[in-house]
Chimera marker file (.cmm) of the C-alpha trace (Angstrom):
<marker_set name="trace">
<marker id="1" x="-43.068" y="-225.827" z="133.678" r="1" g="1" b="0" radius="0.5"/>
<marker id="2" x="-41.102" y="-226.989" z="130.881" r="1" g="1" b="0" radius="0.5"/>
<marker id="3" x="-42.063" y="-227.669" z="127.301" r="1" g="1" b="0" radius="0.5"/>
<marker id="4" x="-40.845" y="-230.407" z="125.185" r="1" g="1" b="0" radius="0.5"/>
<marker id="5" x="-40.575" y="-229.658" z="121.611" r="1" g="1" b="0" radius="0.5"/>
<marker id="6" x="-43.652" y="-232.256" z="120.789" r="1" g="1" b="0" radius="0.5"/>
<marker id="7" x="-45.675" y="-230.121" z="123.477" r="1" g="1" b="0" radius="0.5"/>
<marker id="8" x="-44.384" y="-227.013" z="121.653" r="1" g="1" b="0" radius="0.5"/>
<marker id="9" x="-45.773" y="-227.972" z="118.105" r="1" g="1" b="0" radius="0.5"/>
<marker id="10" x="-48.617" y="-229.348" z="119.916" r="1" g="1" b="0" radius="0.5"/>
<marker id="11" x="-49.662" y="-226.120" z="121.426" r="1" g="1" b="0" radius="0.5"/>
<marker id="12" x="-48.706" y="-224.208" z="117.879" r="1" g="1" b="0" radius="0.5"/>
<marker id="13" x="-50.941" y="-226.444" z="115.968" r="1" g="1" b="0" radius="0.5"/>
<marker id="14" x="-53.764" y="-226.216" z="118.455" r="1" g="1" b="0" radius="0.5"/>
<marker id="15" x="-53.465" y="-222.161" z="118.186" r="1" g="1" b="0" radius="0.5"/>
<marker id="16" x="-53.341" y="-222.222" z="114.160" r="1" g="1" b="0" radius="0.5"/>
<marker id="17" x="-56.936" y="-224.603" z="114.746" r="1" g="1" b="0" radius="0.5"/>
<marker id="18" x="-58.098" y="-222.323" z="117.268" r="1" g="1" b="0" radius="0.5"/>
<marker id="19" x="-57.581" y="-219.180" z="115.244" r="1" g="1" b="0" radius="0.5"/>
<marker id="20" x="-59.912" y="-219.973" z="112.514" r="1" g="1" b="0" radius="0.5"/>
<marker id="21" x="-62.699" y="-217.512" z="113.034" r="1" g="1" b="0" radius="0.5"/>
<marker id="22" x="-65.863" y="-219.224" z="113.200" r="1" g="1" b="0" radius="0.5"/>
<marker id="23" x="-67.630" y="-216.294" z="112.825" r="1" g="1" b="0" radius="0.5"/>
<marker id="24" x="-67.267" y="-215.880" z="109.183" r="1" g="1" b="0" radius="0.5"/>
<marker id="25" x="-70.113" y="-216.529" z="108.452" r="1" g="1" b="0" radius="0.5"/>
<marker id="26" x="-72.317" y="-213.998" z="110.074" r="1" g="1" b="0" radius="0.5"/>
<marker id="27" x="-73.942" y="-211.133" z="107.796" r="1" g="1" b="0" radius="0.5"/>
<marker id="28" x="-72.545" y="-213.126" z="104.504" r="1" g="1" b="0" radius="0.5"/>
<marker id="29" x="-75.933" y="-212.817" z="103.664" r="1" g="1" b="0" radius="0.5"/>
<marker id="30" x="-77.100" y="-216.473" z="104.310" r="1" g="1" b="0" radius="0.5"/>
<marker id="31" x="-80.460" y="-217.816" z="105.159" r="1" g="1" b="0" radius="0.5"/>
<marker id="32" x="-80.915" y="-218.165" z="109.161" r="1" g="1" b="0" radius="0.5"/>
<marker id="33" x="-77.741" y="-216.530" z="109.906" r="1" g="1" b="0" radius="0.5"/>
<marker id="34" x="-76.918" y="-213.906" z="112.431" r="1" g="1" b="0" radius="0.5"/>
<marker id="35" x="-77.248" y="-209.510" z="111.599" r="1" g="1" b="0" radius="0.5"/>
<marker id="36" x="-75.186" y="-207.827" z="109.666" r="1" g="1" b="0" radius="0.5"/>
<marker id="37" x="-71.452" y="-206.900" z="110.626" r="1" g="1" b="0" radius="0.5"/>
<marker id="38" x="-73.071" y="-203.146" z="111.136" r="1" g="1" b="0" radius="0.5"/>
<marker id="39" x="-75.605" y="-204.237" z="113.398" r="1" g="1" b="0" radius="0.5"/>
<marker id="40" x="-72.944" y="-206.179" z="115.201" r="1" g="1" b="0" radius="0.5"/>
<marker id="41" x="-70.461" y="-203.739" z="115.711" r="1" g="1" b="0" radius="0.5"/>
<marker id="42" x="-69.488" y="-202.058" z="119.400" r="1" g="1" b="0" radius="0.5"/>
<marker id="43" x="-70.620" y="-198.922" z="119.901" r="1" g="1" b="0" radius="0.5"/>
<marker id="44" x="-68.552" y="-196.073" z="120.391" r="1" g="1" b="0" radius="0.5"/>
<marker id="45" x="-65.324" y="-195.106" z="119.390" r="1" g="1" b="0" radius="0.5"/>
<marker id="46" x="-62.836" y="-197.204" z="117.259" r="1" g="1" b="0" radius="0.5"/>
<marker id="47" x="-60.069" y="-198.322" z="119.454" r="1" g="1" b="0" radius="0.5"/>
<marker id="48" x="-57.089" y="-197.096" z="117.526" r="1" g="1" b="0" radius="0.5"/>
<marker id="49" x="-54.918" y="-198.713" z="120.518" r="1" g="1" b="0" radius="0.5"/>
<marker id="50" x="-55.802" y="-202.411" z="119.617" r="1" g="1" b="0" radius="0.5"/>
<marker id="51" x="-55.487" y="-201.513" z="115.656" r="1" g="1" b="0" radius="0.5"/>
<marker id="52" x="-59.376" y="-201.839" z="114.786" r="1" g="1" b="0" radius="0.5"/>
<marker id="53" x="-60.251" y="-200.374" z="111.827" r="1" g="1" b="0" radius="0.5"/>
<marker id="54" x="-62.611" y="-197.606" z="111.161" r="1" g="1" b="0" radius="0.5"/>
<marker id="55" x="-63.884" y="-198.849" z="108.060" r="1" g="1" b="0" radius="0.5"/>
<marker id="56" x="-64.498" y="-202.264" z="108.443" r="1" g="1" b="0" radius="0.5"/>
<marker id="57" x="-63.112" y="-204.801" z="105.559" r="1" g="1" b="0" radius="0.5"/>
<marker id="58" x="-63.093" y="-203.648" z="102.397" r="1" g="1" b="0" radius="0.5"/>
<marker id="59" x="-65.092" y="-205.260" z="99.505" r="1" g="1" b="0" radius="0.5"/>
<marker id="60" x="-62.452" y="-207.025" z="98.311" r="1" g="1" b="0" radius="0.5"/>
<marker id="61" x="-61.467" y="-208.774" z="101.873" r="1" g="1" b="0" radius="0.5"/>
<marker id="62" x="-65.157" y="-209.963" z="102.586" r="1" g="1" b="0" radius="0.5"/>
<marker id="63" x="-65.339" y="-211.169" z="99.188" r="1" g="1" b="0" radius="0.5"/>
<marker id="64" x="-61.926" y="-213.705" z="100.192" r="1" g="1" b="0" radius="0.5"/>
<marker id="65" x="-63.700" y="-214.690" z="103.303" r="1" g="1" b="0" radius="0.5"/>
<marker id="66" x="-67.074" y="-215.365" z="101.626" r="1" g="1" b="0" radius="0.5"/>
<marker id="67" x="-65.188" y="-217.781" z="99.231" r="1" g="1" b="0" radius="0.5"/>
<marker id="68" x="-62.951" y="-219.810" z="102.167" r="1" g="1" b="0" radius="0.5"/>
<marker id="69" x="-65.821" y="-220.636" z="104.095" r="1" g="1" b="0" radius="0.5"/>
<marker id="70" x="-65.796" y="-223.385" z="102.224" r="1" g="1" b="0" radius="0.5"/>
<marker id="71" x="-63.032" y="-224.368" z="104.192" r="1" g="1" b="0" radius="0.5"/>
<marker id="72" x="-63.487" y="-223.243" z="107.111" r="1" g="1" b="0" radius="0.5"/>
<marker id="73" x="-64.306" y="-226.980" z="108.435" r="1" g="1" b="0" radius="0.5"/>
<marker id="74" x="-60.455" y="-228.111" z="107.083" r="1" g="1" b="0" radius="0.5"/>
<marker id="75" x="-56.933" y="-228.010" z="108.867" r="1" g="1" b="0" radius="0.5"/>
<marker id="76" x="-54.859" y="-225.385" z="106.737" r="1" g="1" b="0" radius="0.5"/>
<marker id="77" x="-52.130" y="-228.107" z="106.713" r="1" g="1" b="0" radius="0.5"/>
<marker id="78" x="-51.182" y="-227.787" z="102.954" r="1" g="1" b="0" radius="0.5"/>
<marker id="79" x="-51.421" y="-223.498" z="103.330" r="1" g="1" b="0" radius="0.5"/>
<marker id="80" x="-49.612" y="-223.576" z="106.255" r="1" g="1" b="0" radius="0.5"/>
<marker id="81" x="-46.529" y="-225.609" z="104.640" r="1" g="1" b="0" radius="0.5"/>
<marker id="82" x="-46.712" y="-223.189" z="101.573" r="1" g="1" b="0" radius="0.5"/>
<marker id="83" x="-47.078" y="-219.874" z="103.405" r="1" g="1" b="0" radius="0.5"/>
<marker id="84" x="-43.957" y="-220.998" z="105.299" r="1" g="1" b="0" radius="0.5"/>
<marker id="85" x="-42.185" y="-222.260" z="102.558" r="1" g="1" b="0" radius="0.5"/>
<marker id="86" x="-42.362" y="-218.923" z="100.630" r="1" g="1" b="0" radius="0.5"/>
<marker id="87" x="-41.691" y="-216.467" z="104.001" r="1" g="1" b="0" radius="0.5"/>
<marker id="88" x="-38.256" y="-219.002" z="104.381" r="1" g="1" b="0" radius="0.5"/>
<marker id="89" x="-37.387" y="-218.495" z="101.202" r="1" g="1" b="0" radius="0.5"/>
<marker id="90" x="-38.349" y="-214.612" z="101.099" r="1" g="1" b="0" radius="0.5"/>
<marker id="91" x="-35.699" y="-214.324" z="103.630" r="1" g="1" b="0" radius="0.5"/>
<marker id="92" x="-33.007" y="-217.719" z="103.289" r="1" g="1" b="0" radius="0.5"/>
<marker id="93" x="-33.683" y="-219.336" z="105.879" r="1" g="1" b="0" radius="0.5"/>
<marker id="94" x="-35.097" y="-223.510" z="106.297" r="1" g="1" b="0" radius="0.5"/>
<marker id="95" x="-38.887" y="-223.349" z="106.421" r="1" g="1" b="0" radius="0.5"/>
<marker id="96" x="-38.515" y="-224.645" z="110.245" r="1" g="1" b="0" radius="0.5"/>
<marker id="97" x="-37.328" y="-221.715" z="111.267" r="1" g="1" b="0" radius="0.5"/>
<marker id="98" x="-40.619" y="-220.051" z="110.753" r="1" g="1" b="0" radius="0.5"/>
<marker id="99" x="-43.154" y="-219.623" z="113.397" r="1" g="1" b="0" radius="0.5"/>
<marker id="100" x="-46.316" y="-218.909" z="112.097" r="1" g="1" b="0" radius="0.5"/>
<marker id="101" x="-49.795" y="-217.772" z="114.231" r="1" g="1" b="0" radius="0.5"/>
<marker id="102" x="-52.881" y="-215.758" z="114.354" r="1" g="1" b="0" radius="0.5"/>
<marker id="103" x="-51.161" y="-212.448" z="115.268" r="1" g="1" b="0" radius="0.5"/>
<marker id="104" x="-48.526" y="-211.250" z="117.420" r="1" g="1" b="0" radius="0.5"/>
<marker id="105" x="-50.108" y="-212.437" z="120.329" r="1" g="1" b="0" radius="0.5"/>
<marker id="106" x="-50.133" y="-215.878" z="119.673" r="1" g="1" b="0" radius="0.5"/>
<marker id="107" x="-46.604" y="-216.018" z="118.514" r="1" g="1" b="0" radius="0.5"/>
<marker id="108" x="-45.175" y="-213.813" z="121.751" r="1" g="1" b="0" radius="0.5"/>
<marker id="109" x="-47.297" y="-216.526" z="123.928" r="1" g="1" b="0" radius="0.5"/>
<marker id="110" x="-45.759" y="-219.138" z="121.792" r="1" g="1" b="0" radius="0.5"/>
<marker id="111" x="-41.954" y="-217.580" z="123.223" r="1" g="1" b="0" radius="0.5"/>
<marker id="112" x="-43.016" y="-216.805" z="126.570" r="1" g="1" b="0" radius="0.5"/>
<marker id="113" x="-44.062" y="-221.037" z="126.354" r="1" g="1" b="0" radius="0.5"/>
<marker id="114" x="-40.549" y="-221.853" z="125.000" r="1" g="1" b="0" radius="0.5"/>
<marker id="115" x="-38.474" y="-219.983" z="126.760" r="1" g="1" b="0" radius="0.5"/>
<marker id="116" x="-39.883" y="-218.360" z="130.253" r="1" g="1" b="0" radius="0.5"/>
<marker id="117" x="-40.700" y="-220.471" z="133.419" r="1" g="1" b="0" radius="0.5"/>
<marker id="118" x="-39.572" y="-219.794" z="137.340" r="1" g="1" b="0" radius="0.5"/>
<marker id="119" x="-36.404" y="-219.140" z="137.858" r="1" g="1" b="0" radius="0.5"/>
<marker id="120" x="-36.412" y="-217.356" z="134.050" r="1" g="1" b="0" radius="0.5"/>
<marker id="121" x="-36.433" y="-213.954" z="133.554" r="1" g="1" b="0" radius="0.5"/>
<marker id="122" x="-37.981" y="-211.561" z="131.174" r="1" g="1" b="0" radius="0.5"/>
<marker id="123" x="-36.330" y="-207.822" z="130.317" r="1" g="1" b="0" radius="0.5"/>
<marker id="124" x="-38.796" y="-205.482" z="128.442" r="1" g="1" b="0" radius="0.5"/>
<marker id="125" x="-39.269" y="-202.188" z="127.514" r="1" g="1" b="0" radius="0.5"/>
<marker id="126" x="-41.497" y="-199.924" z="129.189" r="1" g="1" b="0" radius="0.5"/>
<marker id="127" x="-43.684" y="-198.758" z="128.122" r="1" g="1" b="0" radius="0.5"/>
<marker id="128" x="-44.643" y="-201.583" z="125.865" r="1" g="1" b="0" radius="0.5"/>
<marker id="129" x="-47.403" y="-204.035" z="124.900" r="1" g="1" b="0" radius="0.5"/>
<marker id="130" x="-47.781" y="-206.425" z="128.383" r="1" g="1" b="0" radius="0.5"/>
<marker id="131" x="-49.080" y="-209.525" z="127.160" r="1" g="1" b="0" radius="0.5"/>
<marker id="132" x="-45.538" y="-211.147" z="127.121" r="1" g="1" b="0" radius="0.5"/>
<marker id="133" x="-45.406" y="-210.197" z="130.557" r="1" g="1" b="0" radius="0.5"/>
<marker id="134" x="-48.630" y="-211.026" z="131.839" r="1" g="1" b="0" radius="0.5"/>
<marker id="135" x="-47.513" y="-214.671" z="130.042" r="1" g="1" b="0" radius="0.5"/>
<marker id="136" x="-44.249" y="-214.757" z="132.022" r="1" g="1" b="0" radius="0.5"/>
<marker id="137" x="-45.893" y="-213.774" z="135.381" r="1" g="1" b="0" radius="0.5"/>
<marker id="138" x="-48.379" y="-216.551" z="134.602" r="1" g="1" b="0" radius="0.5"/>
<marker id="139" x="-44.989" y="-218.790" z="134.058" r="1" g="1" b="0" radius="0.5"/>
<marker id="140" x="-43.612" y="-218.349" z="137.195" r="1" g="1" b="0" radius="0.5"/>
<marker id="141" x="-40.751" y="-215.926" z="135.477" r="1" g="1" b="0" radius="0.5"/>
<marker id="142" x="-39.606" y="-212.487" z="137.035" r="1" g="1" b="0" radius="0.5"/>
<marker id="143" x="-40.581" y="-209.607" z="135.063" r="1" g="1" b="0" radius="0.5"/>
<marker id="144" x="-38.103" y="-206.939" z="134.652" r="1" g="1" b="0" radius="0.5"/>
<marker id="145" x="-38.921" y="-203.262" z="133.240" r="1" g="1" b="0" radius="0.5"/>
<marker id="146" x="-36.451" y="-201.078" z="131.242" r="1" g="1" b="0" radius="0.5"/>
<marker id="147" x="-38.235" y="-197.407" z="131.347" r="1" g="1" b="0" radius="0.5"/>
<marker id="148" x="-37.601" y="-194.629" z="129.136" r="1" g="1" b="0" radius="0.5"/>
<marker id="149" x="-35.555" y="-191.464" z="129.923" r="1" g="1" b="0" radius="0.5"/>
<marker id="150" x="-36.246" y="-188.694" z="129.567" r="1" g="1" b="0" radius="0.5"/>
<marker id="151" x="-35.367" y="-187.813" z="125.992" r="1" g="1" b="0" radius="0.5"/>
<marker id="152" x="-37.070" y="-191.186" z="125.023" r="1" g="1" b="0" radius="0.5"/>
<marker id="153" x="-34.625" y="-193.953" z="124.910" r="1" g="1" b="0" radius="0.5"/>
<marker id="154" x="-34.123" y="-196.763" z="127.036" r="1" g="1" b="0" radius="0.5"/>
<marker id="155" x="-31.045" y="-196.716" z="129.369" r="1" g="1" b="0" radius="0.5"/>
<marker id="156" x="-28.363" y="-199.223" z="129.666" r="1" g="1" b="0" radius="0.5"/>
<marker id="157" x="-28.577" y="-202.139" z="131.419" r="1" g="1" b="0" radius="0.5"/>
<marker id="158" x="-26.400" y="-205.511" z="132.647" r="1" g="1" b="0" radius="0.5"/>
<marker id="159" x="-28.105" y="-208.345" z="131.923" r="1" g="1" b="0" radius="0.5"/>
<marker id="160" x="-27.516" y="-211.451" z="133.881" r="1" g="1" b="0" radius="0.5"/>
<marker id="161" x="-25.243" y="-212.507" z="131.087" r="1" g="1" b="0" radius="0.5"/>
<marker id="162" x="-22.821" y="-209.737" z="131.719" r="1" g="1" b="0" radius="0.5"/>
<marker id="163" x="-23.724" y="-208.558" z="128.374" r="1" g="1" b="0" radius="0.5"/>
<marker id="164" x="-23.837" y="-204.406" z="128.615" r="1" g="1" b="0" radius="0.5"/>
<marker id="165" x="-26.855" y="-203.377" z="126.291" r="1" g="1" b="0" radius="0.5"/>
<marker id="166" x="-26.254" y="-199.430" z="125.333" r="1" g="1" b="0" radius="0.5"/>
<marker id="167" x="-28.932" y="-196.931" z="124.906" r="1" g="1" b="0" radius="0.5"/>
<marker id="168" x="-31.496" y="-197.365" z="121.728" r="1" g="1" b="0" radius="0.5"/>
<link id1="1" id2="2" r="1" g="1" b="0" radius="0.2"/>
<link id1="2" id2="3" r="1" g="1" b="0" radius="0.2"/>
<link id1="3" id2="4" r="1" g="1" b="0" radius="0.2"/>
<link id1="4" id2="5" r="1" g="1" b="0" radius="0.2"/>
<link id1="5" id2="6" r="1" g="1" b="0" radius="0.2"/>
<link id1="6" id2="7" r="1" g="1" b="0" radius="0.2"/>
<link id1="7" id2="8" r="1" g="1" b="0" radius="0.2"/>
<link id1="8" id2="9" r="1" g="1" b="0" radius="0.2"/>
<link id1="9" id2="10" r="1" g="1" b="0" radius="0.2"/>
<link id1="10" id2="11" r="1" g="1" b="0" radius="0.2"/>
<link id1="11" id2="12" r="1" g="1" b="0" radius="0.2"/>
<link id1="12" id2="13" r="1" g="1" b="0" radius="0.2"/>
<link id1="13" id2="14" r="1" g="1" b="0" radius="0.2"/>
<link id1="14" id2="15" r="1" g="1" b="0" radius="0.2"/>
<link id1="15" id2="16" r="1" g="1" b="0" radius="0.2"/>
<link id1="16" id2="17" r="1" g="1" b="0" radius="0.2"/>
<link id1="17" id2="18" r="1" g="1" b="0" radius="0.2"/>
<link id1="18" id2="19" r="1" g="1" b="0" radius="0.2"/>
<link id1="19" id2="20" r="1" g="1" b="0" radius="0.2"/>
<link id1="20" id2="21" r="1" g="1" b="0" radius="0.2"/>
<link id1="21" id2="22" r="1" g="1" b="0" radius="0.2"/>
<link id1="22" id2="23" r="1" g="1" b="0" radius="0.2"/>
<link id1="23" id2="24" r="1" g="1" b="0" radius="0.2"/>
<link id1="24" id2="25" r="1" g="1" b="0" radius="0.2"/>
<link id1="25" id2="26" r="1" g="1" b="0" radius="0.2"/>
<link id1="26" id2="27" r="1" g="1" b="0" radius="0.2"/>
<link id1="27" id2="28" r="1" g="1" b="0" radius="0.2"/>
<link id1="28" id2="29" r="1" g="1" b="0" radius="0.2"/>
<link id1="29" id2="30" r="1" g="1" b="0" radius="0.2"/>
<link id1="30" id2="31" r="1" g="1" b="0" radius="0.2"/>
<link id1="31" id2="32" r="1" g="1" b="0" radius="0.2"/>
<link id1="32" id2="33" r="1" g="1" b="0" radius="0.2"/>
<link id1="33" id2="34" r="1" g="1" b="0" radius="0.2"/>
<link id1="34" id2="35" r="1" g="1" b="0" radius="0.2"/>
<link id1="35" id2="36" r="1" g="1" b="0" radius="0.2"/>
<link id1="36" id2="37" r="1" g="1" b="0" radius="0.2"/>
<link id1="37" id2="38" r="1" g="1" b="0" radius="0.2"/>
<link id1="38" id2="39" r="1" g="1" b="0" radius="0.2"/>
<link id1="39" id2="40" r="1" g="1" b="0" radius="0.2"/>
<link id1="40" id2="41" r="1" g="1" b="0" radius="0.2"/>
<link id1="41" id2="42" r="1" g="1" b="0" radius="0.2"/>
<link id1="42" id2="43" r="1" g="1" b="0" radius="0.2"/>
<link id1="43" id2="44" r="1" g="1" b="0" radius="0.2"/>
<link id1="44" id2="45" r="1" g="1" b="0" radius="0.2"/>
<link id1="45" id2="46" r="1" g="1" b="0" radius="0.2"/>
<link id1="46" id2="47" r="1" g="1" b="0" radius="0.2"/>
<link id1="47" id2="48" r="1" g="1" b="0" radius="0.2"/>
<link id1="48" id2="49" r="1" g="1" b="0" radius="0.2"/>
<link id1="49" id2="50" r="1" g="1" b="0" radius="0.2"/>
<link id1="50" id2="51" r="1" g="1" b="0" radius="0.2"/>
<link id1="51" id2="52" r="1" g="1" b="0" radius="0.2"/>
<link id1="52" id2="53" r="1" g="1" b="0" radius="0.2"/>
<link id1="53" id2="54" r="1" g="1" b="0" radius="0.2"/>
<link id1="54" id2="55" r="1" g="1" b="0" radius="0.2"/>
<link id1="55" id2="56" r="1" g="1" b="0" radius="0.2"/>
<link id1="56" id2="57" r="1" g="1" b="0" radius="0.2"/>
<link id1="57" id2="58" r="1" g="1" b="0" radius="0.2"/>
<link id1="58" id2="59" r="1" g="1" b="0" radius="0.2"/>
<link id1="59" id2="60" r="1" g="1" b="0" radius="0.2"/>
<link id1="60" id2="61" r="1" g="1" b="0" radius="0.2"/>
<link id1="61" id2="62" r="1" g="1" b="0" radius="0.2"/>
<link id1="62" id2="63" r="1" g="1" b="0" radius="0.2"/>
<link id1="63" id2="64" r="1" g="1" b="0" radius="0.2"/>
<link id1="64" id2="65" r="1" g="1" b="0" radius="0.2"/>
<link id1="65" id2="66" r="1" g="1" b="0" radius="0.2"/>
<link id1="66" id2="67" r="1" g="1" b="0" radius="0.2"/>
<link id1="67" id2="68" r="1" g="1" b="0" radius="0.2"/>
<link id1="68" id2="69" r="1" g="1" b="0" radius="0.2"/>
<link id1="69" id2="70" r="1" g="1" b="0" radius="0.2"/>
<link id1="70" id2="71" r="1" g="1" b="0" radius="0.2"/>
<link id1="71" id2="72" r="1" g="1" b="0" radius="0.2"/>
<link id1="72" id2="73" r="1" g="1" b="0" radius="0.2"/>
<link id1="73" id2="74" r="1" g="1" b="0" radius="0.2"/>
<link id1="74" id2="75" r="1" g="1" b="0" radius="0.2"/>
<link id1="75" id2="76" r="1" g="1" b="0" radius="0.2"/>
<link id1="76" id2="77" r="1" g="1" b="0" radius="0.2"/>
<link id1="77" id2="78" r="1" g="1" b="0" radius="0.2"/>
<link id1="78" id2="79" r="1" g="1" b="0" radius="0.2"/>
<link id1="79" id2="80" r="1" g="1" b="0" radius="0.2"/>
<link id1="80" id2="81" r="1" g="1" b="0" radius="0.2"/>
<link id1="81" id2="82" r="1" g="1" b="0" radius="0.2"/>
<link id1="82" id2="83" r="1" g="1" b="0" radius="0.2"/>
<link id1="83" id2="84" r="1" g="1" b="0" radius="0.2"/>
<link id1="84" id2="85" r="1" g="1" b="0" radius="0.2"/>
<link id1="85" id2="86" r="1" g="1" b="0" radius="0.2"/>
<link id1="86" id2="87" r="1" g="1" b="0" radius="0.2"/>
<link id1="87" id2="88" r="1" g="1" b="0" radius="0.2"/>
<link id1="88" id2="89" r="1" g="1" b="0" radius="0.2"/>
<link id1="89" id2="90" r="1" g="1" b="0" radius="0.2"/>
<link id1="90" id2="91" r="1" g="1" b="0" radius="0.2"/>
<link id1="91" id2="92" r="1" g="1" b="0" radius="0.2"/>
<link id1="92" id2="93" r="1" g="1" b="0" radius="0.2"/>
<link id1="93" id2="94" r="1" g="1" b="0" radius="0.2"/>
<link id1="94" id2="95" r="1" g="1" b="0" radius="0.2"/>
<link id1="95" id2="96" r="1" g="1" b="0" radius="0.2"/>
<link id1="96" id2="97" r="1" g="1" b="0" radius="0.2"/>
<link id1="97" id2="98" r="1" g="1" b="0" radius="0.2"/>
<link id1="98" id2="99" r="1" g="1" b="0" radius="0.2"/>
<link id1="99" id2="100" r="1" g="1" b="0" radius="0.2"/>
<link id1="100" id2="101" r="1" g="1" b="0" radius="0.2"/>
<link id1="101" id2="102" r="1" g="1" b="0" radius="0.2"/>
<link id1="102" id2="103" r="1" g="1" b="0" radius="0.2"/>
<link id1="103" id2="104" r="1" g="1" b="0" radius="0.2"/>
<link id1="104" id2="105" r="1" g="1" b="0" radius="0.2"/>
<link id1="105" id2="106" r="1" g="1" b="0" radius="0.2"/>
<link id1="106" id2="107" r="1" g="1" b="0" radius="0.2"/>
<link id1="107" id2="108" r="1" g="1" b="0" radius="0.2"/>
<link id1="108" id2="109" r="1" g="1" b="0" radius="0.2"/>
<link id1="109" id2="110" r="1" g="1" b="0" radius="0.2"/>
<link id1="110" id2="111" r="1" g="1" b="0" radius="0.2"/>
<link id1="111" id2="112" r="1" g="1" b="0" radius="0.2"/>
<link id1="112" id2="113" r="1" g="1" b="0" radius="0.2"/>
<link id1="113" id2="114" r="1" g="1" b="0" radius="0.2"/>
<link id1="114" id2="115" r="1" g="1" b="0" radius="0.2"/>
<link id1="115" id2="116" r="1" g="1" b="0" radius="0.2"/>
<link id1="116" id2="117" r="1" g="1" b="0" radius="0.2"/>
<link id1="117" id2="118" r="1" g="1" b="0" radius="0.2"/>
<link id1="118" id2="119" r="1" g="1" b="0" radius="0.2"/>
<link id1="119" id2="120" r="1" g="1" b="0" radius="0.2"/>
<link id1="120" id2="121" r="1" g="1" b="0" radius="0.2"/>
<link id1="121" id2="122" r="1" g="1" b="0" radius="0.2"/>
<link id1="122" id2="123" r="1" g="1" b="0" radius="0.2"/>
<link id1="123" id2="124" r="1" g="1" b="0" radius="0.2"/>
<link id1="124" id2="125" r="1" g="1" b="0" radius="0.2"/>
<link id1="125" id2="126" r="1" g="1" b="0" radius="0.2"/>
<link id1="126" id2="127" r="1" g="1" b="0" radius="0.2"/>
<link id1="127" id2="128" r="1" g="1" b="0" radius="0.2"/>
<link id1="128" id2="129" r="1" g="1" b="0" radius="0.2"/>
<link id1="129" id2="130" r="1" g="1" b="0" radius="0.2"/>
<link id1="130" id2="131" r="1" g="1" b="0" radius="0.2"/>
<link id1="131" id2="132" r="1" g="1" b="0" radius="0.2"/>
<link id1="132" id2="133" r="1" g="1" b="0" radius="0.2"/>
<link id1="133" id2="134" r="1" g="1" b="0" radius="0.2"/>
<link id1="134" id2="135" r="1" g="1" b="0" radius="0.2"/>
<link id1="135" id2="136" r="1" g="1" b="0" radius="0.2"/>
<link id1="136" id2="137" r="1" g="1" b="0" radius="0.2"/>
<link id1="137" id2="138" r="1" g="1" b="0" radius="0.2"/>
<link id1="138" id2="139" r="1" g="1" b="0" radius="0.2"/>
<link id1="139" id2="140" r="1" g="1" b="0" radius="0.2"/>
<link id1="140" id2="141" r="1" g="1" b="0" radius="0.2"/>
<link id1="141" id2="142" r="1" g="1" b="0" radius="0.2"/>
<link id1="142" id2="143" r="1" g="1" b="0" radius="0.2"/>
<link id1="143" id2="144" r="1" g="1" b="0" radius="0.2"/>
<link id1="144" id2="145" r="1" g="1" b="0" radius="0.2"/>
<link id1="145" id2="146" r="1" g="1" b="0" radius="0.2"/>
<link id1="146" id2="147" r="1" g="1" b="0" radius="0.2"/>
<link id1="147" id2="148" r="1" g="1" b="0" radius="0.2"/>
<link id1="148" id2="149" r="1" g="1" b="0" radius="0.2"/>
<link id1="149" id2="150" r="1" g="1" b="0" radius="0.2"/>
<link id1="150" id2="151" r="1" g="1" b="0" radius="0.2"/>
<link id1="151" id2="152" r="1" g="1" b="0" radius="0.2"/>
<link id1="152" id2="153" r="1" g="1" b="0" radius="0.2"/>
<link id1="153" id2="154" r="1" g="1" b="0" radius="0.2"/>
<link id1="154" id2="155" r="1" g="1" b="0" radius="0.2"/>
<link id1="155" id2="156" r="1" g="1" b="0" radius="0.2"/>
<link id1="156" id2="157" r="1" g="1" b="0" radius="0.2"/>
<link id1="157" id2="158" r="1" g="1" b="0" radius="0.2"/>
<link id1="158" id2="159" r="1" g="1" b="0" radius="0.2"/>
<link id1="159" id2="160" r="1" g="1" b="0" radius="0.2"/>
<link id1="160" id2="161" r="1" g="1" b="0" radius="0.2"/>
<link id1="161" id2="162" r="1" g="1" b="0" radius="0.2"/>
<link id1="162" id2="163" r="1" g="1" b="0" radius="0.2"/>
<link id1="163" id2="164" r="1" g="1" b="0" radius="0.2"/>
<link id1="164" id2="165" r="1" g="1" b="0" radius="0.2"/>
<link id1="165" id2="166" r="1" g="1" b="0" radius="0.2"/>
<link id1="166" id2="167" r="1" g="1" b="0" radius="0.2"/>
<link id1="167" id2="168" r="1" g="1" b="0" radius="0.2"/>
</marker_set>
């Protein structure tokens, strides 16, 4: 599969749409609306491992979100262009050369898009979080796992670009 770079911005812009919770909504205290966020919480134990929080968001976050759902129904074209005008010049670099997205897994899909597809291949740490390689399976790219020795550091490899990558 190959990606052109109109198909790229295509599929960032879709995700940046797509991202916008629709659910903001819900327990803001509005008439016909669905329960509470305490109602609607899972029950059992927070999941530490996929970074949810055991206290919910604080006053001051559901505050923010009660006062954007105003705009909610708008493309965050103007925000977008500001928020990556400021990270670029945070850091000196040209505003293209940030990628912005609705969390880390958005923007390692957004890679695996760009730069994985069969005859490709990923090298990752193990262990690590999969979804990049789940993405590059899904690609058509071979997966390939660096473990961790024994005193926790990963050992060295060759990779195809005779490049010899020493222990970290």
């Amino acid at each position: 599969m190959t990606i052109s770079r109109r198909n790229f911005f295509q599929k960032c812009a879709f995700g940046a749409v797509s991202g916008v919770p629709i659910s903001f909504s819900r327990g803001l205290g509005f008439p016909g609306q669905l329960p509470s966020p305490q109602t609607l919480q899972a029950p059992g134990p927070i999941r530490l491992d996929k970074n949810e929080n055991a206290y919910g968001p604080s006053d001051i976050a559901k505050q923010a979100m009660g006062e954007s759902l105003g705009l909610a129904n708008r493309y965050p074209d103007l925000e977008y262009k500001h928020l990556s005008e400021t990270i670029a010049a945070l850091h000196g670099v040209s505003p293209v050369r940030v990628v912005l997205g609705c969390g880390s897994s958005e923007i390692l899909r957004m890679a695996a898009t760009a730069f994985l597809g069969p005859g490709k291949k990923l090298i990752l740490a193990s262990p690590t979080f999969e979804l990049i390689a789940d993405d590059a399976r899904r690609l058509g790219a071979r997966v390939e796992s660096v473990p961790l020795t024994k005193r926790y550091a990963h050992i060295s490899v060759r990779c195809s670009a005779g490049l010899d990558h020493q222990q970290v």
